[in-house]
C-alpha positions as CSV (number, residue, x, y, z in Angstrom):
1,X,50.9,1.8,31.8
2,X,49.1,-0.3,34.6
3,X,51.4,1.7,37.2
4,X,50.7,5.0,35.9
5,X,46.9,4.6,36.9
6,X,46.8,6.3,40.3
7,X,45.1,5.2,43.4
8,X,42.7,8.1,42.5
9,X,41.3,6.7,39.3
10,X,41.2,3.4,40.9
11,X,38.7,5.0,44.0
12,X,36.6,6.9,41.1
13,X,36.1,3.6,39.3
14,X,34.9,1.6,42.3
15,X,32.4,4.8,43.6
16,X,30.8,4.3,39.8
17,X,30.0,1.0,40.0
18,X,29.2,0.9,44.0
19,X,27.1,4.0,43.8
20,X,23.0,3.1,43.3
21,X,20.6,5.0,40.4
22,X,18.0,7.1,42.3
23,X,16.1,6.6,39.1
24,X,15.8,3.0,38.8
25,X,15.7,2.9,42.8
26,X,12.7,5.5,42.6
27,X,11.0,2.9,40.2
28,X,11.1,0.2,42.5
29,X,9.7,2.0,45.2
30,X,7.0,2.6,42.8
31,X,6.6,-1.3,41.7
32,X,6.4,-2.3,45.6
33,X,3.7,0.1,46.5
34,X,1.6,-0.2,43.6
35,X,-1.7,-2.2,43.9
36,X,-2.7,-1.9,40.6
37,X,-2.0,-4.6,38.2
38,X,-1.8,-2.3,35.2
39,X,0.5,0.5,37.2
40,X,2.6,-2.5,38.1
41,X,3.0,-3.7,33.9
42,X,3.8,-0.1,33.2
43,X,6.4,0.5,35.7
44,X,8.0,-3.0,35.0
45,X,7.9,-2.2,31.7
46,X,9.6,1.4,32.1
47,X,12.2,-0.9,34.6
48,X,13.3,-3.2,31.5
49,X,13.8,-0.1,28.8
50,X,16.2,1.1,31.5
51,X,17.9,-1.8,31.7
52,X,18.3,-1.9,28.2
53,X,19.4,1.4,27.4
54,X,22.2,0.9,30.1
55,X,23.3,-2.3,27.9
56,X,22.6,-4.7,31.5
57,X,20.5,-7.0,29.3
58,X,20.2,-10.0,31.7
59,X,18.2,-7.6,34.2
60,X,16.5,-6.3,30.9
61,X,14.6,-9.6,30.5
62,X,14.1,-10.6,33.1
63,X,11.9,-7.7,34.2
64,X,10.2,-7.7,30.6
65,X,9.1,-10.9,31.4
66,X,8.0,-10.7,35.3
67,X,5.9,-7.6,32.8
68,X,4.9,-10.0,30.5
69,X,3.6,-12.8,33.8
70,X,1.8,-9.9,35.2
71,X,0.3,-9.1,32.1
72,X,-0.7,-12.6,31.2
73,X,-3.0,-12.5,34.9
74,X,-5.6,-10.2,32.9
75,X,-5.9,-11.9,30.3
76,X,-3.8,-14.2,27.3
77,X,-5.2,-11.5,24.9
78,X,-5.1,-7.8,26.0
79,X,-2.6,-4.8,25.3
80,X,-0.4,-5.4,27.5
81,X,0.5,-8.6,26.8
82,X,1.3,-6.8,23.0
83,X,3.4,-4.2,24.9
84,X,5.5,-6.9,26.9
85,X,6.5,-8.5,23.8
86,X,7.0,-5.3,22.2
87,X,9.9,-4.8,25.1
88,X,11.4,-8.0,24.7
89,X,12.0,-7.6,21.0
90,X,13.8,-4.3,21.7
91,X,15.6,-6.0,24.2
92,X,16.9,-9.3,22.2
93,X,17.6,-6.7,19.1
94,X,19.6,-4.4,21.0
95,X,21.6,-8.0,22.0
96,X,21.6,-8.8,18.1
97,X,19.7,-12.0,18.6
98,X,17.3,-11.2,15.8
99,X,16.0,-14.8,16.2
100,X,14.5,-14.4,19.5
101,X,13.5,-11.0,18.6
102,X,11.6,-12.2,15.4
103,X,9.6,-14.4,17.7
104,X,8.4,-12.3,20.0
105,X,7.9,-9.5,16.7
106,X,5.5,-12.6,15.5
107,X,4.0,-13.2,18.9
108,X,2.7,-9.2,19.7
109,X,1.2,-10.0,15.7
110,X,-0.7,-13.4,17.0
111,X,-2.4,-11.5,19.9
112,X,-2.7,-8.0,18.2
113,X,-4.9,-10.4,15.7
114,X,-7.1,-11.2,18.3
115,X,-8.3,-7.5,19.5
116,X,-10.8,-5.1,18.2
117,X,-9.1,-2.2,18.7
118,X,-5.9,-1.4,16.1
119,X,-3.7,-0.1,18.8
120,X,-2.5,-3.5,19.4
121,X,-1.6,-4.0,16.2
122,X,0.3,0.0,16.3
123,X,3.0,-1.3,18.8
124,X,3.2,-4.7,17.0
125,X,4.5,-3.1,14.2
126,X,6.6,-0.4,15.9
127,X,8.2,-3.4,17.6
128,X,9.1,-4.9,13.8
129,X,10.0,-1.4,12.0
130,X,12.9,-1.3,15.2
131,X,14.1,-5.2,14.2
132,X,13.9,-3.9,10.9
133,X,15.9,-0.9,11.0
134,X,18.9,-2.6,13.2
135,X,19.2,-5.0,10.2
136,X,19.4,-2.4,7.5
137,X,15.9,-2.8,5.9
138,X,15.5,1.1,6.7
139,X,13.0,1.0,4.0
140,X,11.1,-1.4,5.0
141,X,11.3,0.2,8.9
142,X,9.7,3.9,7.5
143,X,6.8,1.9,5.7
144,X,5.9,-0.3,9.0
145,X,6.2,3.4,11.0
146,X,4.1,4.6,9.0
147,X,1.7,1.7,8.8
148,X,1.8,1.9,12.9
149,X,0.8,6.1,12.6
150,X,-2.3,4.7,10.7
151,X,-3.6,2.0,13.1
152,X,-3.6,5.1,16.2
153,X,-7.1,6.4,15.7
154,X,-6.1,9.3,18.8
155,X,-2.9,10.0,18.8
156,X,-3.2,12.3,21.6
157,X,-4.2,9.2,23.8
158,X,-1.0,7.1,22.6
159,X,1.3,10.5,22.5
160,X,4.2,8.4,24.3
161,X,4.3,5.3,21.3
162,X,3.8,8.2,18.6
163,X,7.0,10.1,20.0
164,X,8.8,6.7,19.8
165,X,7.6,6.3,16.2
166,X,8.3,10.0,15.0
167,X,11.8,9.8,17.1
168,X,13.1,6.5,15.2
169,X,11.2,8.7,11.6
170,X,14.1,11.5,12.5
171,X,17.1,9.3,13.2
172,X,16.3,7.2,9.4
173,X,16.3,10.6,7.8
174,X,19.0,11.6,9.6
175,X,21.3,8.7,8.3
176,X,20.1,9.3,5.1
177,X,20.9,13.1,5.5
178,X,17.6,14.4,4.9
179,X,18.1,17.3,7.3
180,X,14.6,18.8,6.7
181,X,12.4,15.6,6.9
182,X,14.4,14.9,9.9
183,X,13.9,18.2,11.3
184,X,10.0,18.0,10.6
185,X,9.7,14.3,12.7
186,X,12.1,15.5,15.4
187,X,9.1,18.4,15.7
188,X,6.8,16.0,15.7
189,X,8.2,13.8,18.6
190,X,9.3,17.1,20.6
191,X,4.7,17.8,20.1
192,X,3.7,14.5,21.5
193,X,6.2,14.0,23.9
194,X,4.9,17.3,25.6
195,X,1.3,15.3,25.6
196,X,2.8,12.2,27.0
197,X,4.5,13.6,29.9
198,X,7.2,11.9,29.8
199,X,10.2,14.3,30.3
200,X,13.0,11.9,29.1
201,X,11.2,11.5,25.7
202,X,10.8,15.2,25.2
203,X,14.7,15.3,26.7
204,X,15.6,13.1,24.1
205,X,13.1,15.0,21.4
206,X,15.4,18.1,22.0
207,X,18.5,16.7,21.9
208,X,17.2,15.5,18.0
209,X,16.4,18.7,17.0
210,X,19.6,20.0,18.4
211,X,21.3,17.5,16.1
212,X,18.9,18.5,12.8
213,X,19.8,22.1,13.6
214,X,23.8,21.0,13.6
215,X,23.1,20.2,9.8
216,X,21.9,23.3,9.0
217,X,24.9,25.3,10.9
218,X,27.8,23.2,9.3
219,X,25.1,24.5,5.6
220,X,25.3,27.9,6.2
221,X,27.6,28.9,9.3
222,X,25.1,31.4,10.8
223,X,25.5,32.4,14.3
224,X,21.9,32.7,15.3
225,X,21.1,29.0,14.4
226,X,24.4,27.8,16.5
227,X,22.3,30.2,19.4
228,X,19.0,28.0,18.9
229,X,21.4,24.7,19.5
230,X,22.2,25.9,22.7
231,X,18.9,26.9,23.3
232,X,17.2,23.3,22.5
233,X,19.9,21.9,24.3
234,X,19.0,24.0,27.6
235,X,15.3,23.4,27.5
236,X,16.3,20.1,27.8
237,X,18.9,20.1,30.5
238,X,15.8,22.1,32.5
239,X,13.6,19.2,32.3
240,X,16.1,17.2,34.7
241,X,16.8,20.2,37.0
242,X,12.9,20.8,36.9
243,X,11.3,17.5,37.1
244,X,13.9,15.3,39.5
245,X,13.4,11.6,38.6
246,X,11.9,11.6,35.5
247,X,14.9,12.2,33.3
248,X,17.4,9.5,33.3
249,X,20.4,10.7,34.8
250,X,22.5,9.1,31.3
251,X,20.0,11.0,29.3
252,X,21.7,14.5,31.0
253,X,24.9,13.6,31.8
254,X,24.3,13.0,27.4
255,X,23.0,16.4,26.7
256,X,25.9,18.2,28.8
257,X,28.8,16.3,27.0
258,X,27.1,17.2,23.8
259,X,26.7,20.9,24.5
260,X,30.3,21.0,26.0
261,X,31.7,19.6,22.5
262,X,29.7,22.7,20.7
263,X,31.6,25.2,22.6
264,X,34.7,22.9,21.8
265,X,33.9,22.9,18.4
266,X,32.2,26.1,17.4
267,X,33.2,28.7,19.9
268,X,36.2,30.4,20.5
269,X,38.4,28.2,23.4
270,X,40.8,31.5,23.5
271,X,38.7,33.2,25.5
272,X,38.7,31.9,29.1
273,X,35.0,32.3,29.7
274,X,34.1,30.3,27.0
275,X,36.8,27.4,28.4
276,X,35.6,27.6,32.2
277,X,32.0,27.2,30.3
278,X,33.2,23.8,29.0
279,X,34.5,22.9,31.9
280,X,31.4,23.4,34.2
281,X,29.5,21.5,31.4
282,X,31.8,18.6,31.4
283,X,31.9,18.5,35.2
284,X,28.3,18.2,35.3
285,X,28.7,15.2,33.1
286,X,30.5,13.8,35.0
287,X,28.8,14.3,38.3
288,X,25.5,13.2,36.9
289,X,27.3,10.0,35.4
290,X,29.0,9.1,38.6
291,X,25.8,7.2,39.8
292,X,25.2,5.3,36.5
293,X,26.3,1.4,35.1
294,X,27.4,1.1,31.7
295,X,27.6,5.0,31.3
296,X,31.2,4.2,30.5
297,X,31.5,6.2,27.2
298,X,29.7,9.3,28.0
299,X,32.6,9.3,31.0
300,X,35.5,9.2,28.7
301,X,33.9,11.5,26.0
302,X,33.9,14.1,29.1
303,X,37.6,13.7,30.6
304,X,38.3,13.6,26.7
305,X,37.2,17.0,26.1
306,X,39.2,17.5,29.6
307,X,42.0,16.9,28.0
308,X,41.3,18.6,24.9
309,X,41.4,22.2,27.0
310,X,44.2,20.6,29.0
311,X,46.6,20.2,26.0
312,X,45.0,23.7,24.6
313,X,46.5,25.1,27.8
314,X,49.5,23.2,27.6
315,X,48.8,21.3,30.5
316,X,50.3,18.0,29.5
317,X,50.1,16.4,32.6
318,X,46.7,17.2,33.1
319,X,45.8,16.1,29.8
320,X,47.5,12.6,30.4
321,X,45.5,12.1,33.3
322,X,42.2,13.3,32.2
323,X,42.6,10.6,29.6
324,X,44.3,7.9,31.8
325,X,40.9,8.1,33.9
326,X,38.5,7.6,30.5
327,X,40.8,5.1,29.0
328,X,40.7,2.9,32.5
329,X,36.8,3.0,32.7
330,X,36.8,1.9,28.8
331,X,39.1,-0.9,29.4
332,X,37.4,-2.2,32.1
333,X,34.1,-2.0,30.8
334,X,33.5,-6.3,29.3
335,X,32.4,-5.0,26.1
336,X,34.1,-1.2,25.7
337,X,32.8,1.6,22.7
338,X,35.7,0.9,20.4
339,X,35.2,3.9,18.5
340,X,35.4,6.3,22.0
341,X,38.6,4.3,23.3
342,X,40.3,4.9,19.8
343,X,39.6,8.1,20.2
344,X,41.2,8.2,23.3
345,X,44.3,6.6,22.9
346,X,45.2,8.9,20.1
347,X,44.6,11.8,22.0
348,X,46.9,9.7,24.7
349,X,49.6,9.3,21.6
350,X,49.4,13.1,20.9
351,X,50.1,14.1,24.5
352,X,53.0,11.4,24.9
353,X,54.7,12.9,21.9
354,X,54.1,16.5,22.9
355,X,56.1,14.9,26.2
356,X,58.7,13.2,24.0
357,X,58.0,10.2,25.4
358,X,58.1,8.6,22.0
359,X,57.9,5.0,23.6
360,X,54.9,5.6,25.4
361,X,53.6,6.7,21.9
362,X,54.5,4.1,20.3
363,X,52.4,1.5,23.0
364,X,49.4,3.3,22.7
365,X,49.3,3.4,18.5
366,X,50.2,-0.7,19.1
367,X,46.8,-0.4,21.6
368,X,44.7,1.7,18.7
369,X,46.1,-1.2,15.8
370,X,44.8,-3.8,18.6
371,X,41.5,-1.9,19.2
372,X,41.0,-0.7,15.6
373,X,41.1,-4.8,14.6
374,X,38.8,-5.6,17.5
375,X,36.0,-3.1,16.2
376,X,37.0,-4.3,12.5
377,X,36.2,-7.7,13.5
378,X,33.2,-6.6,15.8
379,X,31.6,-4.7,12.6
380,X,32.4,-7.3,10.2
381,X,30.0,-10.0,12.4
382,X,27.5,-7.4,13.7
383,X,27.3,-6.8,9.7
384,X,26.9,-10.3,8.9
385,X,24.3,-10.9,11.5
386,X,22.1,-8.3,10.1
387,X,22.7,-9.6,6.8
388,X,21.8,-13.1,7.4
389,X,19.2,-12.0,9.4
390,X,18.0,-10.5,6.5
391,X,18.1,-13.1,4.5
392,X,16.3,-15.5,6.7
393,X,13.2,-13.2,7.3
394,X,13.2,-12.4,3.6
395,X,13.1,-16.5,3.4
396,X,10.5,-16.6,5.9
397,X,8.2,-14.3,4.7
398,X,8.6,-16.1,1.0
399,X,7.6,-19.5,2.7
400,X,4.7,-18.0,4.6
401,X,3.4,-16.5,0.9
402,X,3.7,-19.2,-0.5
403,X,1.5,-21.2,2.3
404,X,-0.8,-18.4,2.4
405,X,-1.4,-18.8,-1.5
406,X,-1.4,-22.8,-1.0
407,X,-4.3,-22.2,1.4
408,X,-5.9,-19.8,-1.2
409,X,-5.8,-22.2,-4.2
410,X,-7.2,-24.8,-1.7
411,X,-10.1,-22.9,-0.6
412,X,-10.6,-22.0,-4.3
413,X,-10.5,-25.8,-5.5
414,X,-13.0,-26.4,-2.5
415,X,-15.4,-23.7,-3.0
416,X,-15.2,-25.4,-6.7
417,X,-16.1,-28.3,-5.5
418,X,-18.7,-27.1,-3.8
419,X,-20.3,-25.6,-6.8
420,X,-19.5,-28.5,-9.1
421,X,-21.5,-31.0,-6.4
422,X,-24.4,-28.4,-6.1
423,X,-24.3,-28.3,-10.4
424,X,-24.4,-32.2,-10.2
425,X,-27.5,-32.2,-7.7
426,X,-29.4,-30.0,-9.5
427,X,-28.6,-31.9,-12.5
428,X,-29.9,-34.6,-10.7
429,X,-33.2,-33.3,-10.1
430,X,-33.9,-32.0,-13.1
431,X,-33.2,-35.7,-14.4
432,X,-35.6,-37.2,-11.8
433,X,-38.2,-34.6,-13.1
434,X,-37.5,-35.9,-16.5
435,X,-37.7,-39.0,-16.0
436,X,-40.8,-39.5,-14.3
437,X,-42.0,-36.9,-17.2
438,X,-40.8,-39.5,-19.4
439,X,-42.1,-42.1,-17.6
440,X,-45.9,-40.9,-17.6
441,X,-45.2,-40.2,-21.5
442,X,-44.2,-43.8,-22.1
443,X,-47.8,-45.0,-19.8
444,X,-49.4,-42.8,-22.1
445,X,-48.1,-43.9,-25.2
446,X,-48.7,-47.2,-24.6
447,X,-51.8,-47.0,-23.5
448,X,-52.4,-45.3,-26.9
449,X,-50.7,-48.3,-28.8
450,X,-52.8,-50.3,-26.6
451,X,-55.9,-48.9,-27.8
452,X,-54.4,-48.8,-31.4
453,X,-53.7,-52.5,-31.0
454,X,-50.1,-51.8,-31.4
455,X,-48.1,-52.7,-28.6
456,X,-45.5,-55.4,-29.9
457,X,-44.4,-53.5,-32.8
458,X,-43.9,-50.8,-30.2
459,X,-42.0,-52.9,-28.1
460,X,-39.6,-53.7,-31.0
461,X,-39.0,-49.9,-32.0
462,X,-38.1,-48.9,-28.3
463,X,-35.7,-52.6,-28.1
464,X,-33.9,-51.4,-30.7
465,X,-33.9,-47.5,-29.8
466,X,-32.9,-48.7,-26.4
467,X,-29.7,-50.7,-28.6
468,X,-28.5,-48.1,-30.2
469,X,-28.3,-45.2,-27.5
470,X,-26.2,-48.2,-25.5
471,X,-24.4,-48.6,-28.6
472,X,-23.3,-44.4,-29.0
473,X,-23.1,-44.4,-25.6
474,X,-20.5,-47.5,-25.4
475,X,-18.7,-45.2,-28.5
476,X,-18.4,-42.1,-26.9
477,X,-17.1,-43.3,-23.4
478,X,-14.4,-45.3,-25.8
479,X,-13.8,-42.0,-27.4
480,X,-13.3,-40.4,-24.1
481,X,-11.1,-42.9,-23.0
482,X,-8.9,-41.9,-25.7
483,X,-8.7,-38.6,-25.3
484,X,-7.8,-38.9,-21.7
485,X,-5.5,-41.3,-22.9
486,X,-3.6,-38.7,-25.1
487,X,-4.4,-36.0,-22.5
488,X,-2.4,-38.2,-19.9
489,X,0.2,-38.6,-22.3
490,X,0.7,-34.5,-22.9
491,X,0.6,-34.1,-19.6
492,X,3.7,-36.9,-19.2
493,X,5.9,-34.6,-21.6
494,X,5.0,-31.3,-19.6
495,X,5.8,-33.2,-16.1
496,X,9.3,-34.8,-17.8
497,X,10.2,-31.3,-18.9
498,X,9.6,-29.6,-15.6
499,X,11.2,-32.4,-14.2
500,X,14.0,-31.4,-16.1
501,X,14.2,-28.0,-15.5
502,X,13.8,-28.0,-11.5
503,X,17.0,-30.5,-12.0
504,X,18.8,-27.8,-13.7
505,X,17.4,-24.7,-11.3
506,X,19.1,-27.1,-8.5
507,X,21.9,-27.3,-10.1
508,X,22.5,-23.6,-10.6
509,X,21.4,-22.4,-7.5
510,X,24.5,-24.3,-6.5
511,X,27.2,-23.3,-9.1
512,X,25.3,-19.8,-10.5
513,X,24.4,-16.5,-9.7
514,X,21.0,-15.0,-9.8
515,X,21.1,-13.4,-12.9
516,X,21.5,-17.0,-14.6
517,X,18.6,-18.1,-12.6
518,X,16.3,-15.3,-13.4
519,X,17.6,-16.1,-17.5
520,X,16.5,-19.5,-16.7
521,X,12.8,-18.4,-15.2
522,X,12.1,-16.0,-18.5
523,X,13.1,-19.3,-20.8
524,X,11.3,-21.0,-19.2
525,X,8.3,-18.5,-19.3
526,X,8.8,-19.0,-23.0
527,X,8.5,-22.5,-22.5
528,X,5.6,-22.6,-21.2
529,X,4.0,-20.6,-23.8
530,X,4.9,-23.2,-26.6
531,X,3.9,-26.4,-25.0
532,X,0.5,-25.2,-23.9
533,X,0.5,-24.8,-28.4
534,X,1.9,-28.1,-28.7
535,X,-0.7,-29.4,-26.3
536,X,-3.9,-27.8,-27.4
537,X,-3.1,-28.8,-31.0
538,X,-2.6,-32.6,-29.4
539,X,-5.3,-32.7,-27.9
540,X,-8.1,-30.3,-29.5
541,X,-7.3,-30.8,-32.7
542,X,-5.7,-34.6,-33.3
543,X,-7.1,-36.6,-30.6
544,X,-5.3,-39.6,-32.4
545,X,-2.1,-38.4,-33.0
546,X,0.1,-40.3,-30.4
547,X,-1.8,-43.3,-31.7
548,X,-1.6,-43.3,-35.0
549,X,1.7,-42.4,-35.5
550,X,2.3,-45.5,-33.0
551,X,0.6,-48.0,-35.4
552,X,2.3,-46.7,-38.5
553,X,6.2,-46.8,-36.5
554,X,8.1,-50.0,-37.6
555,X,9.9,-50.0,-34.0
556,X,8.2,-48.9,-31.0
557,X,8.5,-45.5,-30.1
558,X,10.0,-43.6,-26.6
559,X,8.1,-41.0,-25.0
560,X,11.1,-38.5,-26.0
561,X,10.0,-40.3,-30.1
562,X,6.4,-39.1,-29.3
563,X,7.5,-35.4,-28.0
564,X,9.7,-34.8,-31.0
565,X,7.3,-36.1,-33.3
566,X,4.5,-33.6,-32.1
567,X,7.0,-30.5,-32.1
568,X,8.0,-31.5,-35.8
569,X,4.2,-31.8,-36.6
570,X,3.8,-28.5,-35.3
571,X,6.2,-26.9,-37.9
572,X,8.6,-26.2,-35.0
573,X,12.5,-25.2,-35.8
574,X,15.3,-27.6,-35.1
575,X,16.6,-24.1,-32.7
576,X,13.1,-24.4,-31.2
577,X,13.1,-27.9,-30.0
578,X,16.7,-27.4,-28.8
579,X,15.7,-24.9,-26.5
580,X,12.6,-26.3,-25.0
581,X,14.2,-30.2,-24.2
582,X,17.3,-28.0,-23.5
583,X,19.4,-29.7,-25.8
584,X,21.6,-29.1,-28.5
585,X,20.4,-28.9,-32.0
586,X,22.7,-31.7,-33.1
587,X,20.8,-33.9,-31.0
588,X,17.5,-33.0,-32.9
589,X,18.8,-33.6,-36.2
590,X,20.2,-37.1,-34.9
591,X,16.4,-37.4,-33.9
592,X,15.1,-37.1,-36.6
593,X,17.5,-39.2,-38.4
594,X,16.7,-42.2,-35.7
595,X,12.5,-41.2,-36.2
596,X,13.0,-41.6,-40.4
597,X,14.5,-45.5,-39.5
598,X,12.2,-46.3,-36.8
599,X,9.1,-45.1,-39.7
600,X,11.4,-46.9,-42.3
601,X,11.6,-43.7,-44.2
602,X,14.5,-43.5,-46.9
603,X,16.7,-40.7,-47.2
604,X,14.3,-38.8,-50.0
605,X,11.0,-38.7,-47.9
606,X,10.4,-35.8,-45.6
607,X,9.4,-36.8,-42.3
608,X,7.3,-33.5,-41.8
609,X,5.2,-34.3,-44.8
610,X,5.0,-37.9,-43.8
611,X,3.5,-36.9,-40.2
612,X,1.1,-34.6,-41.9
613,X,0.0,-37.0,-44.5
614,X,-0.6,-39.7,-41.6
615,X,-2.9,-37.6,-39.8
């Protein structure tokens, strides 16, 4: 096939590539005359988005980031530096390295934080509803949006962010073909891009609302809507002719491959008018293409269409070559549109066997197996990136909450703390007061026994007074003791049990699916429930339990003795225990059996009713 190419194709090829973009050319001539800084940031910034939407990535970034140095001069905190980073995500997501692009995401977040005015925070969160929506969280991507809408207190002043937002709000709808939401947004964008000023948003705007009018065509097959797609789609092929250099020539050379495949589609390609109509669209495709890298696809959709009038006409040979030139420029492009150069070679496998060259055929269906694997295999890990990507920011975000409510429980225990100090030093005053209340009562009263001639027997009274407080004192701090005692001990057969359980949650994260684990969460939920029972009735209600039962045992009994001893003293089912020790029940019957030997119970007494007697 290599020596079909003619020398023709080979000079057209090396023109496209040779031949410099008067847009960005015009943009650098900008960037070196500007003095000042924020004109500079802008048109770097309008520099990298090129570069992006031409897929030459390495120049992408690094303008974004001679944006984001320039920016930084003003200041480490102001707007632009939000707007830099709010490139650079769109760059790195466009490249599928979500990483990267979450940081910077996170970064346009740290120094929106830091700025009075919400607007910061707008284009922080349009730059994360575009991360989100490349990954598939399209939910997620309309709420942020929407969230961004919210944070622009005038609108009118931000009209080129709000067209971004309302543009990405019509292409979600539109994949989820809700052709009169996306209508309403693609509206909204064409309103505020006509504020803005910027003619290749309100280009773009038209060309949406070309597309939501489509939907409503292929609904109801009228001829006057298929006239107002023609007529959005000329209003924006104006704005180039009108306003020279602020269009982006891939932006055109787009709308007039789009409006040549309506007349291919919709109109009548009998009629000669209507076929010298597509061509003249086509050509000026083409001619506006010419001076643009990585414009690749929109080439071959052209000489596609080329060829589709060609083989309409029977022109065979024309239709060969029209499609010889696209499928070259594909192929040679490092990473081609699969989809377009499929497309291509079977319009390449219909004109060979129109020519009976069946052999030729068959090398171009072996190309579309080859090429249909490739963009199998490229969907299959673009997929998987999005997926995992996915999953890692769902992880994140989990591990951030749960820091966030770490913090939040800390500054809770602190501020009690706080309050349980300020309780003590009151406390503390008020006993100071009462003492030295007490103090001048006691000078009083002796003085009165004094004068009563009574001061030993006094004496002896407050000795022994003095004895016996020391003594109830001595008593209750024993009883205390105790109950922390049993307290620590209830609190040991909670910790074993969740011990137990995080063992198992390990375990089936490993071997289970979600569904088990979730089962395993409500049980445990359940759980939870009956030992805080068990617990209060240990400790409110039999302080002694854990002791007693300890003095009357003939052997000495195991922590797991003491927890099955307290669930049988509860009344508890042998089903019960089984599932909160998660055990079987067999093993709670051989329990008891081993608690009636170690109590030196025969076979006739009921442990239950020994337990209750003993308390």
């Amino acid at each position: 096939m290599g020596k079909g190419i003619s020398l023709a194709v080979a000079i057209l090829f090396s023109v496209i590539v040779q031949a410099q973009n008067t847009y960005i050319d015009s943009l650098r001539k900008v960037l070196r005359q500007a003095t000042d800084i924020k004109e500079q940031i802008l048109v770097q910034q309008q520099m990298a988005d090129w570069y992006r939407s031409s897929e030459q990535y390495t120049e992408a970034v690094t303008v974004a980031k001679q944006s984001l140095e320039t920016a930084l001069k003003i200041s480490s905190n102001n707007l632009e530096v939000v707007k830099a980073y709010w490139i650079l995500s769109n760059i790195y997501t466009n490249m599928e390295d979500f990483e990267v692009a979450r940081t910077y995401v996170d970064r346009a977040y740290f120094v929106a934080e830091t700025q009075s005015d919400s607007l910061s925070f707008a284009y922080a969160l349009y730059a994360e509803a575009m991360l989100q929506n490349t990954i598939f969280n399209t939910d997620i991507s309309v709420k942020l949006l929407h969230q961004a809408l919210a944070k622009i207190e005038h609108p009118e002043q931000e009209a080129a962010l709000v067209t971004r937002i309302y543009y990405l709000l019509y292409g979600v709808y539109v994949d989820w073909n809700e052709a009169d939401k996306a209508m309403a947004y693609a509206d909204k964008a064409i309103a505020y891009a006509k504020l803005s000023g910027n003619k290749n948003l309100l280009a773009n705007a038209y060309s949406a609302r070309a597309v939501c009018y489509t939907y409503r065509y292929e609904e109801r097959k009228e001829q006057g809507i298929l006239d107002t797609i023609m007529n959005v789609l000329d209003e924006a092929i104006v704005l180039y002719q009108r306003y020279p250099g602020q269009v982006l020539q891939n932006t055109y050379s787009l709308l007039r491959v789009n409006k040549a495949s309506y007349y291919l589609k919709y109109y009548n390609i009998e009629r000669a008018g209507i076929r010298q109509q597509i061509r003249s669209e086509v050509t000026e495709a083409l001619q506006a293409s010419k001076n643009i890298e990585g414009n690749e696809s929109v080439l071959a959709s052209g000489y596609g269409i080329l060829s589709e009038l060609d083989i309409h006409e029977n022109n065979l040979q024309g239709a060969e070559s029209n499609l010889l030139l696209a499928y070259t420029m594909m192929v040679q492009k490092k990473k081609p549109y699969y989809y377009t150069l499929i497309n291509v070679l079977n319009s390449l496998v219909k004109v060979s066997i129109n020519k009976r060259n069946y052999q030729q055929a068959l090398h171009y269906q072996q190309e579309i197996a080859h090429y249909s694997n490739l963009l199998f295999n490229e969907e299959s890990a673009s997929n998987t990136k999005r997926l995992e990507a996915q999953f890692d920011f769902k992880k994140k975000e989990q591990e951030i909450q749960r820091l966030t409510d770490q913090a939040e429980s800390h500054r809770r225990h602190k501020a009690l703390l706080i309050g349980l100090i300020g309780i003590g030093l009151l406390g503390a005053f008020f006993m100071f007061r009462s003492y030295h209340f007490n103090l001048r009562y006691s000078l009083a009263r002796e003085k009165q026994l004094a004068s009563e001639n009574n001061e030993t027997a006094l004496q002896v009274k407050y000795e022994k007074e003095e004895k016996a407080r020391l003594k109830a004192e001595q008593e209750l701090l024993a009883l205390q003791q105790q109950k922390l005692q049993d307290e620590i001990m209830a609190s040991q057969l909670q910790l074993q049990h969740k011990s137990n359980v995080l063992h198992q949650l390990k375990e089936k994260f490993i071997k289970e699916e979600p569904a088990n684990i979730r089962q395993l969460f409500r049980e445990e939920s359940v759980m939870d429930n009956d030992f805080e029972k068990v617990k209060f009735h240990i400790q409110e209600l039999h302080p002694n339990f854990f002791r007693n039962i300890g003095e009357h045992a003939k052997q000495k009994l195991t922590a797991m003795d003491q927890k099955y001893c307290a669930y049988l003293y509860l009344g508890m089912e042998t089903k019960q225990i089984a599932q909160l020790l998660h055990v079987e029940p067999k093993s709670v019957r051989m329990a008891r059996y081993r608690l009636k030997q170690k109590f030196d119970l025969d076979a006739e007494t009921d442990l239950l009713s020994y337990l209750k007697k003993m308390v």
